[in-house]
C-alpha positions as CSV (number, residue, x, y, z in Angstrom):
1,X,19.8,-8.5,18.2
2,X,16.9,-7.8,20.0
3,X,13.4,-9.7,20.1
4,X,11.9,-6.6,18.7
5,X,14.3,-5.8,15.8
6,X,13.7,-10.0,14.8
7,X,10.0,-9.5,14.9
8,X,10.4,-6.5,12.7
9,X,12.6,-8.8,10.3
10,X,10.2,-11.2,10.3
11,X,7.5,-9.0,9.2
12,X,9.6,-7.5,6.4
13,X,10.8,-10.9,4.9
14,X,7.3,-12.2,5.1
15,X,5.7,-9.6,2.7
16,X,7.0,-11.3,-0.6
17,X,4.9,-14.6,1.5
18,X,1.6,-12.2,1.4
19,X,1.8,-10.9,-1.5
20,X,1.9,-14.6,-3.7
21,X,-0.5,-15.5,-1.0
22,X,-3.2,-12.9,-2.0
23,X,-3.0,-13.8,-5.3
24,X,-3.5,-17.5,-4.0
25,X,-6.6,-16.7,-2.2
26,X,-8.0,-15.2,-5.4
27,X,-7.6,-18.5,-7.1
28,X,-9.4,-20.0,-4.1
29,X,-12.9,-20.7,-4.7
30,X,-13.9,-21.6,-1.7
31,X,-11.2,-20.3,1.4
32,X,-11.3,-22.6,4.6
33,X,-8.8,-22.3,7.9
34,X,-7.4,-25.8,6.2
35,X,-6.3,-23.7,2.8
36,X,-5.1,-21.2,4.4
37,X,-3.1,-22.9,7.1
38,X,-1.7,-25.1,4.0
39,X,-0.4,-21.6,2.4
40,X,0.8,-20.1,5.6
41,X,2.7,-23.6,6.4
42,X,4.2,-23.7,3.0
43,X,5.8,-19.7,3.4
44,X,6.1,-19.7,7.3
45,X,8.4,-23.1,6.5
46,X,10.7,-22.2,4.1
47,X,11.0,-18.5,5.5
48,X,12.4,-20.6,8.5
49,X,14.1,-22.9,6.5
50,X,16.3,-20.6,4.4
51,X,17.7,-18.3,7.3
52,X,18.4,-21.5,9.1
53,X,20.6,-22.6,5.5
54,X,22.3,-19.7,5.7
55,X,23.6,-19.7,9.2
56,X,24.4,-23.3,8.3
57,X,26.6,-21.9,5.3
58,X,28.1,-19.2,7.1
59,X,29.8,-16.0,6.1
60,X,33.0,-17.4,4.3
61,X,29.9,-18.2,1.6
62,X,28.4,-15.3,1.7
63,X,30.0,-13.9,-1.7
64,X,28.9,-17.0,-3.6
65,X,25.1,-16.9,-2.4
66,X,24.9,-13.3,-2.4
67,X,26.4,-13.3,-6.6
68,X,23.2,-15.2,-8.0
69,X,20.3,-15.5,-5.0
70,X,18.2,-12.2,-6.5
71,X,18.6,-13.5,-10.0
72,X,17.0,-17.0,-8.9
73,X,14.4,-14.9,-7.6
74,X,14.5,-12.0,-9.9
75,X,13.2,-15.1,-12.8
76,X,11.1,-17.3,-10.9
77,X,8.9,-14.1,-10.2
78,X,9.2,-12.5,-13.1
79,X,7.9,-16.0,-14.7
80,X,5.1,-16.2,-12.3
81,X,3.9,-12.9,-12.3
82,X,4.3,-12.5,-16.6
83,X,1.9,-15.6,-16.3
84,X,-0.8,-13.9,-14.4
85,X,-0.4,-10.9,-16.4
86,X,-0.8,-12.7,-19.9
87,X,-3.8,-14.9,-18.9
88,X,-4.8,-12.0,-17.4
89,X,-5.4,-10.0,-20.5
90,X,-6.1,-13.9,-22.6
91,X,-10.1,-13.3,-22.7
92,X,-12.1,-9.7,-23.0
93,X,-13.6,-10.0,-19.3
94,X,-9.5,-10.7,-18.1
95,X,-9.4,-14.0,-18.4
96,X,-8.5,-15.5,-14.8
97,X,-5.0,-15.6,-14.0
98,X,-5.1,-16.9,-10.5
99,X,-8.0,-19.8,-12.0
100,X,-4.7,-22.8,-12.2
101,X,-3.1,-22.2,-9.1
102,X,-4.1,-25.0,-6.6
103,X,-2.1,-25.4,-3.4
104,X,-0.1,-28.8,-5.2
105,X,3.4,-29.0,-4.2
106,X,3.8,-28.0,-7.7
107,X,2.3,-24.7,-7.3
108,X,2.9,-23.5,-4.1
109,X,7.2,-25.2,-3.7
110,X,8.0,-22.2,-6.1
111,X,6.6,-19.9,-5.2
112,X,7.6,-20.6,-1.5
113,X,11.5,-21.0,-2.4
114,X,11.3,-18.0,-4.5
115,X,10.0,-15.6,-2.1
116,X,12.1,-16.6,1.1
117,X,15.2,-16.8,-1.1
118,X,16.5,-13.1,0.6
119,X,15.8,-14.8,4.0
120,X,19.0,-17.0,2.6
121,X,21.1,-13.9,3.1
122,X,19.8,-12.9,6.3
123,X,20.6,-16.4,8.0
124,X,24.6,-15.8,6.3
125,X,23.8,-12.5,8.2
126,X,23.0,-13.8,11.7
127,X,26.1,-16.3,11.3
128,X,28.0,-13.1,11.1
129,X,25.8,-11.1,14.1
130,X,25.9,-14.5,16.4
131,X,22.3,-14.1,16.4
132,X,20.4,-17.3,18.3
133,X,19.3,-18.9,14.9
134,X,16.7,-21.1,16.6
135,X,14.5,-18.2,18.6
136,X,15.0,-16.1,15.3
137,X,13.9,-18.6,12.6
138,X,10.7,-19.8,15.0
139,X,9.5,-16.4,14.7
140,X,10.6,-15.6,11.3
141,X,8.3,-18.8,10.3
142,X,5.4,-18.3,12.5
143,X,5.1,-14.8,11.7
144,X,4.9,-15.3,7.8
145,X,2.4,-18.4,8.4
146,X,0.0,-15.9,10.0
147,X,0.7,-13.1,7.5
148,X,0.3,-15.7,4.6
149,X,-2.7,-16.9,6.0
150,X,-4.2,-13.0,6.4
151,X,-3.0,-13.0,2.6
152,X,-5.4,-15.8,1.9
153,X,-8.0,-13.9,2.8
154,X,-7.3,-10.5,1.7
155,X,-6.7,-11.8,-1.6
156,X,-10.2,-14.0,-1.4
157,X,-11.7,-10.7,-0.3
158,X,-10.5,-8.2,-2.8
159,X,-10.5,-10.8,-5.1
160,X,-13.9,-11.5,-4.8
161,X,-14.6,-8.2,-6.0
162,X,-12.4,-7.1,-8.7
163,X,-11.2,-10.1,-10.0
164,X,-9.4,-9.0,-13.1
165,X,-7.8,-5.9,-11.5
166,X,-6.9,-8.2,-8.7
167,X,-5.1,-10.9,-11.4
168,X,-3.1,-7.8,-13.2
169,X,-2.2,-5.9,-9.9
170,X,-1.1,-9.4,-8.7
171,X,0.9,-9.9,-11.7
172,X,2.4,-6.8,-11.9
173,X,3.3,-7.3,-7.8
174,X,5.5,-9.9,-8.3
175,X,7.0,-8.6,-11.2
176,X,7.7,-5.5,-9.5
177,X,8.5,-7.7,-6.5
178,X,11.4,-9.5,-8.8
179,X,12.4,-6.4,-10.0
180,X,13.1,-5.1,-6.2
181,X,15.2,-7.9,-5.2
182,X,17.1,-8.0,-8.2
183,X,18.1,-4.0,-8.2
184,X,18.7,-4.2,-4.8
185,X,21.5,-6.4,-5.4
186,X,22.3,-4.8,-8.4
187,X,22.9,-1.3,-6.6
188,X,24.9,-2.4,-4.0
């Protein structure tokens, strides 16, 4: 596998990282380089982390990962994003969804672990493809800390702006997110 085709990998497992990264940045009142190198740090690290697990497991554990990984993250998002939605809709002016997140290793570990839990799979997959795991996981991580960060301040950005719609398209992202990863699994 080819420095291209990782850096294309990277970019696809890192969008679940920008997407609960926007939705950070809204909840940002303020956005520094310091917030959103903490965000990126927290996605770009497990989206290294959790390839590098799975090489570490191997294929002979590929059928027992595989059986429950979209579930763990079919829930976690679906929790998260039904949050947003529901404070979302709490107040007449939308109430403000994104207002409780803070980047506390409470807050961010879920959502972290929950969007890099496919990356799982893909390190069971480079076991199998004898891919260099240490080349591939360095750019797997950096790439989502700079698309994470970018998240930061998309979401800020937009956020800024349309607030409510923001906090409900948010919600509804990770839901539909959750949903994604759980049918694909589902279908296959």
């Amino acid at each position: 596998m080819g420095i291209l085709e990782l850096f294309i990998i990277a970019i696809g497992l890192s969008m679940d990282a920008f997407a609960v990264a926007m939705c950070t940045g809204l909840s940002i009142d303020r956005v520094t380089l310091r917030k959103a190198l903490t965000v990126g740090l927290y996605f770009g690290v497990f989206q290294a982390l959790m390839p590098l697990a799975g090489y570490l497991l191997g294929a002979q554990f590929a059928s027992d990962i595989a059986a429950f990984d979209h579930w763990i993250a079919f829930v976690i998002l679906l929790f998260i994003g039904g949050k947003m939605l529901k404070e979302s809709f709490a107040s007449k002016e939308g109430g403000n969804a994104c207002e409780e997140i803070s980047l506390s290793p409470e807050n961010m570990l879920p959502r972290a672990i929950a969007t890099s839990i496919d990356a799982l799979a893909m390190g069971v997959s480079f076991a199998v493809f004898g891919v260099r795991i240490i080349p591939a996981i360095s750019l797997i991580g950096i790439t989502t800390l700079f698309i994470s960060m970018a998240g930061v301040l998309v979401g800020h950005m937009f956020g800024s702006r349309f607030k409510v719609f923001a906090e409900r398209l948010g919600g509804g992202i990770l839901i539909l997110l959750g949903s994604k990863i759980l049918l694909e699994h589902l279908l296959q």
